[in-house]
Every structure is written in structure tokens, then in C-alpha cells.
MARLOMAR-563629 format. One record per residue: residue in three letters; y, x, z of N, C-alpha, C in turn. Coordinates in steps of 0.001 Angstrom, whole numbers, plus 500000, padded with zeros to 6 digits. Layout:
BEGIN
AlaYXZYXZYXZ
...
//
This chain:
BEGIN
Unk625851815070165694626638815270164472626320816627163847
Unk626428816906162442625439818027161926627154819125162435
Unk626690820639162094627586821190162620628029822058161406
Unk629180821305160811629364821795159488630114823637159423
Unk630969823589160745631413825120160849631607825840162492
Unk631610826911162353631756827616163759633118828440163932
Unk633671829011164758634916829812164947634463830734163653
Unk633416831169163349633616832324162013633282831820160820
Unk633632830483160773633263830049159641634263830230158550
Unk634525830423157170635573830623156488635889829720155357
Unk636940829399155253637270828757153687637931829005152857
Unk638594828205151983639002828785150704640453828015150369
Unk641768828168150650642942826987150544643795827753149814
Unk644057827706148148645101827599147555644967829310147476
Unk643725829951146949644139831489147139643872832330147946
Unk643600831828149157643878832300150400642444832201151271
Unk641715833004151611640389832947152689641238832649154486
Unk640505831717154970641459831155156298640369831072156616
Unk639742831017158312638704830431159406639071828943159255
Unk638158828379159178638157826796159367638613825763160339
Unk638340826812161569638900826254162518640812826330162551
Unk641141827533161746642783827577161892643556826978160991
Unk642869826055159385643331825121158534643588823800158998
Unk644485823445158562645691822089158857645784821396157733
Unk645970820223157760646504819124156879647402817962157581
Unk648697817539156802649254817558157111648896815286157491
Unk648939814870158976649030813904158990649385813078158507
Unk650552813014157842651292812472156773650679812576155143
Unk649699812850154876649095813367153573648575811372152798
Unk649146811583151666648642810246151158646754810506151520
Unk646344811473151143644722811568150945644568811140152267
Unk645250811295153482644496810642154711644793809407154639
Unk645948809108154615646357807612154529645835806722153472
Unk645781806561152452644924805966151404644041806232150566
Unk643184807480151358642123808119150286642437808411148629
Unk643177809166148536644182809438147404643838810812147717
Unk642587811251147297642169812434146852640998812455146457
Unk640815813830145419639591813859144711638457815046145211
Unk637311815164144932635992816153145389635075816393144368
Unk634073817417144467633074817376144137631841817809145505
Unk630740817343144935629473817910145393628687819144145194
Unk628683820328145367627972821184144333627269821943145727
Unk625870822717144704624604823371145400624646824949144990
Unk624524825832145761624523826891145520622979827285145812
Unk621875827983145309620564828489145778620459829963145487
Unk619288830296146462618996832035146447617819831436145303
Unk618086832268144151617185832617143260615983833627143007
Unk614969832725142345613744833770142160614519834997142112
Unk615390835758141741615586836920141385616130837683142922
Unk616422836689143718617184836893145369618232837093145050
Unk619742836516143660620796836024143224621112834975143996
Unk622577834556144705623261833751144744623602833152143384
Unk623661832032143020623918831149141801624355829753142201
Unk625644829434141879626077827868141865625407827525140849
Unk624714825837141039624358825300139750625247824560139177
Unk625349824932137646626382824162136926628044823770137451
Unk628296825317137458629535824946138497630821825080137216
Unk630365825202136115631092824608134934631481822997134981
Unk630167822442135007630576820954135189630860820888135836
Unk630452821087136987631453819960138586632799820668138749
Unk633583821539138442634864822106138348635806821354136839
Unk634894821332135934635463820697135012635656818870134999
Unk634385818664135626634551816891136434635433816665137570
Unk635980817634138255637159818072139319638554817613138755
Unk638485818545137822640077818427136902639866817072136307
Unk638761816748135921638910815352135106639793814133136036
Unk639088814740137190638792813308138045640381813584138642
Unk640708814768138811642570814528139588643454814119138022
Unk643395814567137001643845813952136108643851812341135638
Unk642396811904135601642484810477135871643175809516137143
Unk643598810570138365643936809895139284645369810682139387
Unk646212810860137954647012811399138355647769812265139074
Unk646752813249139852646677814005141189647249815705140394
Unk648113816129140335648536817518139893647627818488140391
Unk646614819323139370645846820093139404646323821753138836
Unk646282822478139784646821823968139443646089825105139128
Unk644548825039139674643707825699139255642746825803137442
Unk642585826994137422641007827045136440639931826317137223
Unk638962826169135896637545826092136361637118827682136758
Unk637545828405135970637190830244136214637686830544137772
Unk638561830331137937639852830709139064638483829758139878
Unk638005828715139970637550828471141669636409828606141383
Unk635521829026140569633542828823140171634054830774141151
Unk635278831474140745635302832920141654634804832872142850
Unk636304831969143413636780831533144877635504831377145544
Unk634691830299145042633580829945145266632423831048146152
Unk632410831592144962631337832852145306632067833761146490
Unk633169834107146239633774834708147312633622833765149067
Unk633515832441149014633618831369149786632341831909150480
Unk630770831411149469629928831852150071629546833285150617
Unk630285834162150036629981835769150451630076835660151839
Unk631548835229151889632204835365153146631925834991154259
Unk631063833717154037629908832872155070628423833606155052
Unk628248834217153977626690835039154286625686833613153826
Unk626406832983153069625191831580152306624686832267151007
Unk623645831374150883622970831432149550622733830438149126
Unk621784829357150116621758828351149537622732827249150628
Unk623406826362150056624672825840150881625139824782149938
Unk625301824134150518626367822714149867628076823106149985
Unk628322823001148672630092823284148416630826822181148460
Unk631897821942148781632548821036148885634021821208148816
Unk634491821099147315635888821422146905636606820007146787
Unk637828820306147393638936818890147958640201819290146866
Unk640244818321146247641839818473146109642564817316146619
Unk643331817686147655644098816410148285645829816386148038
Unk646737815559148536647629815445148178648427815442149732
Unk649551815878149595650752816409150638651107814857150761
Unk651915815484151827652661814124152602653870813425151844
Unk653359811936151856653758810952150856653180809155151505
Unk654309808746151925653690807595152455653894806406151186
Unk654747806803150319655237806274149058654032806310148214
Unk653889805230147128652549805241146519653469805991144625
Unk654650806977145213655326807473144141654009808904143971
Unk654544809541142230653650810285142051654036811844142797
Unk653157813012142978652830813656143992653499814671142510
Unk654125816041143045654301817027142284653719818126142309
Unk652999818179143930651865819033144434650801818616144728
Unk649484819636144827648584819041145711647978820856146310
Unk646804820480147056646281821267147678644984821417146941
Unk644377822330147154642964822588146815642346823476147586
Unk640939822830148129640230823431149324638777823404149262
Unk638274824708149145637006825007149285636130825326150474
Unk634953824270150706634738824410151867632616824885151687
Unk632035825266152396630788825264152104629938825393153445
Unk628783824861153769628040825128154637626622824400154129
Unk625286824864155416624094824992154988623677823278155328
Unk623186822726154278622442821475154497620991821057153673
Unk620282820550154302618923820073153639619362818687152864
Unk618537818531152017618359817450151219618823816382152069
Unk619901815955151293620942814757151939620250813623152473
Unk618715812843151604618124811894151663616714812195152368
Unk616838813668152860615461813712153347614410814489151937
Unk613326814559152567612209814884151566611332814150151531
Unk611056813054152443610200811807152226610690810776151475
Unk609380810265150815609830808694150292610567807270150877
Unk611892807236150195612384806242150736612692804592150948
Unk612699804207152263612512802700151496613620802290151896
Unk614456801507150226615600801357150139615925799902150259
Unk617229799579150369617233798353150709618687797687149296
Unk618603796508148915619530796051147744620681795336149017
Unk621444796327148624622412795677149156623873794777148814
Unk624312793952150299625298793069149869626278793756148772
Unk626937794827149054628053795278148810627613795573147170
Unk628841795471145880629028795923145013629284797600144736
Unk629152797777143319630459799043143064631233798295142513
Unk632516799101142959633781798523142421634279798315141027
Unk634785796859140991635236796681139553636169797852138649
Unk635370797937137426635785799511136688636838799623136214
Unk637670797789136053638851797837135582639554797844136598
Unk639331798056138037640346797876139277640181799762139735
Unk639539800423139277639558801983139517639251802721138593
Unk639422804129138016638650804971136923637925805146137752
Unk636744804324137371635009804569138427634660805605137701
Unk634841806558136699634276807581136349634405808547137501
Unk635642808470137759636285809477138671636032810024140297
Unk635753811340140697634916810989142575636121810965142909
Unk636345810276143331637987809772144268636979809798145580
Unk638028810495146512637450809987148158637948808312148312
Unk638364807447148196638593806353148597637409805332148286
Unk636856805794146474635673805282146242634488805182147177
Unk634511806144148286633579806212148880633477805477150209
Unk634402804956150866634579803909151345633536803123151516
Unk633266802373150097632422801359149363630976802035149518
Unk630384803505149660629281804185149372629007803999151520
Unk629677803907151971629740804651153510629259803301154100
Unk630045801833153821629806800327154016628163800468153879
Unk627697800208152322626312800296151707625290801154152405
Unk625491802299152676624474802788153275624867802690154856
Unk625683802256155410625644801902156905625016800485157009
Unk624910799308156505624314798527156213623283798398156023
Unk622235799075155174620812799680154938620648800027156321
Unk620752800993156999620697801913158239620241800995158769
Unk621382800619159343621449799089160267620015798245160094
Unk619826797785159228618387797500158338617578797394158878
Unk617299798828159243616049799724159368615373800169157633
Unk616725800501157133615866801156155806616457802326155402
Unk615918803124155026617223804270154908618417804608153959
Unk617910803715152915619359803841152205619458802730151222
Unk620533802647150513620971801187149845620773801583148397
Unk620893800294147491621300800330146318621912799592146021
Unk623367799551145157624268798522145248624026798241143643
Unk624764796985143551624264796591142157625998796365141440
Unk626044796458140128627758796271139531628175794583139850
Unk629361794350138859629683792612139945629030792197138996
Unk628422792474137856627118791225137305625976791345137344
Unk625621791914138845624390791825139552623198792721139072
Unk623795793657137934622655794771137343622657795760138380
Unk621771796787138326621545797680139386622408798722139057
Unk622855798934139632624516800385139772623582801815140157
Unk623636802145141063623641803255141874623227803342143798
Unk622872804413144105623002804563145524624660804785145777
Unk624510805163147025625797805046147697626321806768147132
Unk625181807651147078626027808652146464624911809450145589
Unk624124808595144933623183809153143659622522808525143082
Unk622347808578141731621632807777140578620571807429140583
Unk620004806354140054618641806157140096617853805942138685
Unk617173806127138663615738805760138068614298805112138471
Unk613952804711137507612449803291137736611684804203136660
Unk610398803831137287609023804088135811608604802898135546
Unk608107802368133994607379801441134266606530801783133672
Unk605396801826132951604559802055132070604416803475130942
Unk605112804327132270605057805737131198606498805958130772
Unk607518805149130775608878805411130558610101805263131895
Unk610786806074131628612146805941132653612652805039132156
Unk613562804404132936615188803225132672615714803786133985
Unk617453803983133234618255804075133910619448803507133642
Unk620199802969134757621486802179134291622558803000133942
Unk623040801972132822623652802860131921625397803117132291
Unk626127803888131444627395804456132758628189803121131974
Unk629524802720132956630344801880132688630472801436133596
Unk629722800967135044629780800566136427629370802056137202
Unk628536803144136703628209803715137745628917805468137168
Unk628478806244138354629397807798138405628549808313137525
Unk628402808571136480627637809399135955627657810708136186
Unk626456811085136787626229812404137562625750813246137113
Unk626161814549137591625404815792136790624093816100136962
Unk623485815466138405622028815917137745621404814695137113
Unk621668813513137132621430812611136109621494812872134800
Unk622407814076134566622688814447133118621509815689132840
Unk621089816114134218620370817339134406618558816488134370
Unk618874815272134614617130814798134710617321814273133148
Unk618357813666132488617871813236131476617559814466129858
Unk618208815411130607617718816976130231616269817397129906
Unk615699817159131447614759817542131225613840816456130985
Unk613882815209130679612874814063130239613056815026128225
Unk614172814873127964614424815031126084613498816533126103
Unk614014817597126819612753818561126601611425818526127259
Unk610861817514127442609454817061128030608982816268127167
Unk609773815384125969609323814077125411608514813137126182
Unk609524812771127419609691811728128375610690810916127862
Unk610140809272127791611348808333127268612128808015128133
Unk613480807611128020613970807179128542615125806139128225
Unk614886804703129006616150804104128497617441803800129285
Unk618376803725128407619356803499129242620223802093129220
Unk620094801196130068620800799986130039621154799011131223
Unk621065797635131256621977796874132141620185796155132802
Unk619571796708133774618596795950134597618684795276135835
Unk617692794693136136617854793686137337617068794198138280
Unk617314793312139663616546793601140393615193793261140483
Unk615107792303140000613743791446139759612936792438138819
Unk613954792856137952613027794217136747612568794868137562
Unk613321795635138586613186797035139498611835796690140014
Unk611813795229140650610406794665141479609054794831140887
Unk609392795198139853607736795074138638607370796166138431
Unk608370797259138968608729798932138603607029799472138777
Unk606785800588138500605410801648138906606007802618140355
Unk607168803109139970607971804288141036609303803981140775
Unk610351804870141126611907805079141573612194806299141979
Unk612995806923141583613838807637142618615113807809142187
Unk615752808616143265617020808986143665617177810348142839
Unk618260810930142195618613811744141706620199812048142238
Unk621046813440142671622416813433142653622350815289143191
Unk623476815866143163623740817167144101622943817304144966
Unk623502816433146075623053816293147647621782815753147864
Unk621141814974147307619798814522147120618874815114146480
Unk619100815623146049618102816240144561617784815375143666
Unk616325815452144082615387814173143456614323813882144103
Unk614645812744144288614036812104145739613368810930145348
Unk611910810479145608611396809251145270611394808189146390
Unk611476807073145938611476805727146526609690805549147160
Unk610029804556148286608711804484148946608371802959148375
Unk609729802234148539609417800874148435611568800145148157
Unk611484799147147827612874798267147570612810797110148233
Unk613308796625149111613330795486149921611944795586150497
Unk611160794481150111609802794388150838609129794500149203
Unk609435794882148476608460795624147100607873796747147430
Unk606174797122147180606087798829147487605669799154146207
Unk606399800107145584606112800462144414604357801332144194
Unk603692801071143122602590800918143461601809801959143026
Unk602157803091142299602016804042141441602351805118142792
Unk601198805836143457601162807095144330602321808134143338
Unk603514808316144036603994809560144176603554810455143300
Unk602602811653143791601884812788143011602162812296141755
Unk601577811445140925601266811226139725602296810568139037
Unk603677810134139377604720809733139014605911810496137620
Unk606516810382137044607117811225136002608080811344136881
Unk608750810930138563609624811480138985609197812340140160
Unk608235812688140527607630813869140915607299814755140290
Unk606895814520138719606990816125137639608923816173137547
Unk609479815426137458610677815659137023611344817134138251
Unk610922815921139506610901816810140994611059818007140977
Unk609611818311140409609478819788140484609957820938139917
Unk609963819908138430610902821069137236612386821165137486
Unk612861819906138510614481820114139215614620821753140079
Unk613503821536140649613454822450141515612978823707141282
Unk612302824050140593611990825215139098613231825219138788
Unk614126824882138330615396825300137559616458825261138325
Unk616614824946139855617678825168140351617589826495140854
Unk616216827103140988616275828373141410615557829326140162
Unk615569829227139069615520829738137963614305830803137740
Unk613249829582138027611724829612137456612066829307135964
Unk610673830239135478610353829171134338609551827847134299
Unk609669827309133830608729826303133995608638825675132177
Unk607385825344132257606804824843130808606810823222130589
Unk606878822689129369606511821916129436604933820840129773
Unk604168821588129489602795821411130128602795821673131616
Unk603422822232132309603436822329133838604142821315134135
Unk604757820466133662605313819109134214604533817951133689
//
């Protein structure tokens, strides 16, 4: 099991710097009992300059509040007040580059009545690329994303993930390393916890939001396709489309951007190197640690 903290590890609860090991939640908490709490994902890197820098910790603090507001969840913080905390979080651990992981959960409530408090908890430690750095071969799996009128699927609710944990334990199981689930009218959704993209002939397609989380570096790759004059479309595809694909990959926080090896028993047929999601790759990675990078270098 990876070893997310040690006796000196520190966090961040409501204000307050605490050791990790001496924070409590309370058994009784709806968020344990019915996943009735919200998160984000966020990346902190040591920069060309040897700066600590969260990326885009505007958005994922501001997609925070969205997401306890859509889930009704009472939110007490700024985005200013925790993008601080944050930095103070990592000081205090001696990170630079580190995966953040801010909770807002809800107090004890076995009643599905609304909550007048909640908690908010910043947690961070060091992890490599969630999906690996090799090409992956993914598998279409049984499981859906959940119907959009039965949840605000915009929203990262921990309960949503449930459904992400099934999907890629399933793949595993496989022998493939990770899933792609498709919406309930069988178009292609998402991974279990990051976006995808196909090449076919010189252009991206990506499925478009209404079934899936629309993610910030999805918002961050389709960034850098508009300043590259890389096309890209966005709409409702199949799997059978995906099968005809050139390449694929994975895009999210925790993943980066990660290319596909192959989809079921499809091997996508277009080498890697020469892919628009291996230039994308690189210029992800140029800008999370704040290179320049040109458009002719991608």
C-alpha cells in the first residue's frame, strides 16, 4: 500500500496545522456513511525557477466550492484562504512536487437532513503519475457513468467515485490496466478518474461534457490544441469510432497525459513519438513547471 504519511507528516483542518497521525473524524460523519462529501485533485511542482507552484489552484478551489454548493454541503472557506493553507501545507511537509488533496466532509448526521457545518481538510503527499508513464492498454468497460439526472455529475462528490473504483478494479482484474466507461447511451464517457482523447487523421475528438467531469487539464489540453492550431472536436462517439482511432490518451491532475497502448484487443496504430498527444505531452509538462515552450516545439 503506497505510504501516504509518517508520524511527521502534517495537515491542514479548519485553520489549524495538526500531524496526520493525531486527526479524527467523527464515525458517525454522513461523508463516511454515504459518501456525502466533496474533493479535489491538485499538483504542486518545483519549477524551472526552483519555485514551489500549485497548478491552477484558482480552478480546483473554485470547482471545490462549486461542487459543495451543488451538493448542498456548507462551505466556509475562500479560494484565497486555502490556495495559502496550501502552500503553508506543503512548506510544512518540505514538498515541492506532491499531490494535494482537499476534503470537505460533513459531521455526524445519520439523517439524510441538511448539514449546517462541514469540515475542510488539506492533505498532501509525494506521488508519481497516477497511470504510470507507459502506454496503456485499456479495457471498455461493463460499468456506466452515472445517470446525470440521478447526480450533479458535474460535481467531484466522493460517492461518485464508487462507480470510478468498480471500473478500474474490473479492468485490473482483466489484465489491463485501466477502464473506460461509456454514458447510458453507450457513447464513450471517461476513465475512472480522467478524460480522454482519440486522433484520427490529424484531429482530436473528445467527448463532450453532459455525462462526463469536465476536467481542468482537459480544459488545460484543449488550451493548448487552440494555441497550437490543433483541431479539435467535441461530441457524442462510439466505441467502434474509438476502434478506427490513429492514438488516445488519458488526460486529468493525477495522470497527466498519458497515451493509450491499445482498447480492448484494438492496437492503435500510429507510434506514440509522432502522435499530437505526445506533443500535447510535452507542452503539459513544459507548462506545469513553467518552461517556455513554442509553438513550433510542439
Amino acid at each position: 500500500m503506497a505510504n501516504y504519511y509518517n508520524e511527521n507528516t502534517v495537515l491542514w483542518l479548519d485553520g489549524k496545522l495538526l500531524k496526520a497521525s493525531e486527526a479524527k473524524i467523527d464515525l458517525y460523519s454522513q461523508s463516511l456513511h454515504y459518501g456525502y462529501a466533496v474533493f479535489e485533485g491538485i499538483r504542486s511542482y518545483r519549477t524551472a525557477s526552483g519555485e514551489t507552484k500549485i497548478f491552477k489552484p484558482v480552478e480546483h478551489y473554485d470547482r471545490l466550492k462549486n461542487s459543495a454548493d451543488a451538493l448542498n454541503i456548507p462551505y466556509s472557506h475562500s479560494t484565497d484562504q486555502l490556495i495559502e493553507a496550501t502552500y503553508q501545507v506543503l512548506e510544512a511537509n518540505n514538498l515541492q512536487d506532491a499531490y494535494i488533496r482537499p476534503v470537505v466532509y460533513s459531521p455526524a448526521n445519520m439523517s439524510f437532513n441538511l448539514n449546517t457545518e462541514s469540515y475542510t481538510v488539506i492533505q498532501v503527499w509525494e506521488m508519481a503519475p497516477f497511470l504510470g508513464e507507459k502506454l496503456l492498454r485499456v479495457m471498455t468497460s461493463s460499468f456506466q457513468r452515472p445517470n446525470p439526472k440521478g447526480f450533479k455529475i458535474e460535481a467531484k462528490a466522493s460517492g461518485h467515485y464508487v462507480n470510478s473504483i468498480l471500473a478500474s478494479q474490473e479492468a485490473k482484474g482483466n489484465g489491463y490496466d485501466e477502464a473506460l466507461l461509456t454514458d447510458g447511451n453507450g457513447f464513450i464517457a471517461e476513465g475512472p478518474g480522467a478524460n480522454m482523447f482519440f486522433e484520427k487523421n490529424g484531429k482530436l475528438f473528445t467527448p463532450a461534457t453532459g455525462n462526463i467531469l469536465p476536467g481542468i487539464t482537459r480544459a488545460t489540453v484543449l488550451e493548448i490544441c487552440r494555441e497550437n492550431d490543433i483541431p479539435v472536436e467535441e461530441g457524442q462517439f462510439t466505441v467502434d469510432q474509438l476502434k478506427t482511432a490513429d492514438a488516445a490518451f488519458f488526460c486529468g491532475t493525477a495522470a497527466e497525459v498519458i497515451g493509450w497502448a491499445s482498447i480492448d484487443q484494438y492496437q492503435f496504430p500510429k507510434p506514440w513519438a509522432s502522435t499530437l498527444g505526445r506533443k500535447i505531452q510535452s507542452a503539459y509538462n513544459n507548462l506545469v513547471i513553467e518552461k517556455q515552450y513554442l509553438p513550433e516545439t510542439i
